[in-house]
Structure formats: C-alpha cells, structure tokens
N, C-alpha and C positions, 0 to 999 in steps of 0.2 A: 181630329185632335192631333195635334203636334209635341216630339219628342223636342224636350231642353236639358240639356247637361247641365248641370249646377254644381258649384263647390259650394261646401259651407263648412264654417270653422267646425271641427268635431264637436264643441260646447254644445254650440246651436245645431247639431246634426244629433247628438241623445235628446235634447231637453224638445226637437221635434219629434223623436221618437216618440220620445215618454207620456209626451203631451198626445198621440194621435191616439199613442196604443188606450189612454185613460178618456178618451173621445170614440172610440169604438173604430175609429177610420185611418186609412193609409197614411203614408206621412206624403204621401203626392197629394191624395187629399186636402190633408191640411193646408200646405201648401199653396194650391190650387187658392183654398178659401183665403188664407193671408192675403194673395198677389190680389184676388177681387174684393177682398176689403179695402184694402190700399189702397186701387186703383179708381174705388166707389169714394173713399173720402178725399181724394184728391180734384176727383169731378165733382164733389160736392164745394169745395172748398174755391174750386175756379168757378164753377156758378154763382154761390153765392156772391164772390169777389165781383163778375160782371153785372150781378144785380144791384150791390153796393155802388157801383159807380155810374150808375143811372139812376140813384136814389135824389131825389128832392127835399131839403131841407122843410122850403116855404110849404111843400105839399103837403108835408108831413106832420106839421104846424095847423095847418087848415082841416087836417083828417083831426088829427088831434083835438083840434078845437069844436069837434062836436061832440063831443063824449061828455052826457051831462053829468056837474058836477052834484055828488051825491057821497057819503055816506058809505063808506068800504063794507061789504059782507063780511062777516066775522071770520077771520082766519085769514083772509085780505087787506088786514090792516099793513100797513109802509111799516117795516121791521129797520131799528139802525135809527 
C-alpha cells in the first residue's frame, strides 16, 4: 500500500467525512472506493469505445436479420 497527500477543498473534505462516517468506513476508504470506481468506469468506457470501433454495420444487419419476426411478449411491446 502506498502513502498519497491529497488537498481537497474543505466542502468536499466534510461532505467526505459525512458521507464515510454515514457508510461505516474511513474517509481513506471512501476514497480509496471513489479513485476504483472512477478508474473502473473509465476502463469500461475505453473498452467499450475500442469494441465500438471494430463494430460491423453489415454484420450486424445479418445478425439481426435472423431473429424471427413474431409477435412481442406482453410488456415488450415498442413504447413511443
């Protein structure tokens, strides 16, 4: 584990307190969970970005076009 110095506006330094002390855990904790949420939706975000640009229109079309046309299950009906 490694030590990091951090400033943070006093706002955001109670409203982390408040928030850890009403979560049962440290505000390093929290912390902690913020930076790996952040850093999870950000790799989520460049994945799907480089799966997006390897996507196939025509293929998607051909996938698509085997799904037999039928009849939506009730609650499935196209809303709008």
């Amino acid at each position: 584990m490694s030590t990091l110095s951090l400033r943070l506006p006093n706002s955001i330094h109670r409203h982390a307190k408040r928030l850890a002390e009403e979560e049962g855990i440290s505000v390093n904790q929290l912390i902690s969970l913020a930076v790996a949420e952040k850093l999870s939706a950000i790799d989520t975000d460049r994945y799907l970005a480089a799966r997006a640009s390897r996507a196939s229109a025509s293929k998607f079309r051909r996938v698509l076009s085997k799904v037999p046309a039928r009849i939506p299950d009730k609650g499935d009906e196209k809303s709008g």
